[in-house]
C-alpha positions in Angstrom: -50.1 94.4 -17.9 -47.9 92.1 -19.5 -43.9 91.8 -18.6 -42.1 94.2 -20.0 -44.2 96.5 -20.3 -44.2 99.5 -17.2 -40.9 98.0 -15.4 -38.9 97.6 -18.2 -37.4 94.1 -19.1 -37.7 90.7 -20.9 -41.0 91.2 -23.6 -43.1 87.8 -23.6 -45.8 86.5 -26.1 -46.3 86.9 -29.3 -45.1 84.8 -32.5 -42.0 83.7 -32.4 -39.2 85.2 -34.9 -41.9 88.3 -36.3 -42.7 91.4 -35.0 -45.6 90.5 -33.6 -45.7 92.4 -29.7 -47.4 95.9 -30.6 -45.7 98.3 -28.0 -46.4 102.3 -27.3 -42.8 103.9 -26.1 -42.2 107.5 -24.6 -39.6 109.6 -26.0 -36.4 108.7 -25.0 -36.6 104.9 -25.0 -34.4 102.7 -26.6 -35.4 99.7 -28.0 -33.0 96.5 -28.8 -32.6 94.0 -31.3 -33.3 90.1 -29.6 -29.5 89.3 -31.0 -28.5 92.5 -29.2 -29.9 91.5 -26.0 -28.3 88.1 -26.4 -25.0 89.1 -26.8 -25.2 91.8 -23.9 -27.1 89.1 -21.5 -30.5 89.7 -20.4 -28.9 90.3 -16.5 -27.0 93.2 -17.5 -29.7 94.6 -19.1 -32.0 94.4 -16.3 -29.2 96.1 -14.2 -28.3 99.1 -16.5 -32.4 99.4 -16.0 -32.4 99.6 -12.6 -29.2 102.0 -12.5 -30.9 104.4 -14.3 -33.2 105.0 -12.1 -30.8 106.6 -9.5 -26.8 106.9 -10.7 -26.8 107.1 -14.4 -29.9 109.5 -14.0 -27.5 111.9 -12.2 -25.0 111.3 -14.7 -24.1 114.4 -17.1 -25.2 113.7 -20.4 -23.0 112.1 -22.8 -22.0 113.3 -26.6 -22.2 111.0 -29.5 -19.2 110.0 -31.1 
């Protein structure tokens, strides 16, 4: 299993600058743009991931704006 993949984070391989990293998501995922992740920093990232495995699971659910 390649990173990324089952314990969520950074998504290696591939070509560079294509979409190029076929990936099979479950309802509910939420995939981000590369500049997206830049801006937001791969660290937090990785720690909203591992929150939402136990706080913001609990959390009520919020309404769009």
């Amino acid at each position: 299993m390649r990173p990324g993949m089952v314990t969520s984070g950074l998504v290696t391989g591939g070509v560079p600058n294509r979409d190029s990293v076929p990936r099979t998501l479950m309802p509910g995922e939420f995939v981000l743009k590369r500049s997206a992740v830049n801006v937001i920093g791969r660290d937090t990232l990785n720690r909203m991931n591992a929150m939402g495995a136990g706080v913001m699971a609990k959390a009520p659910p919020v309404e769009p704006a």
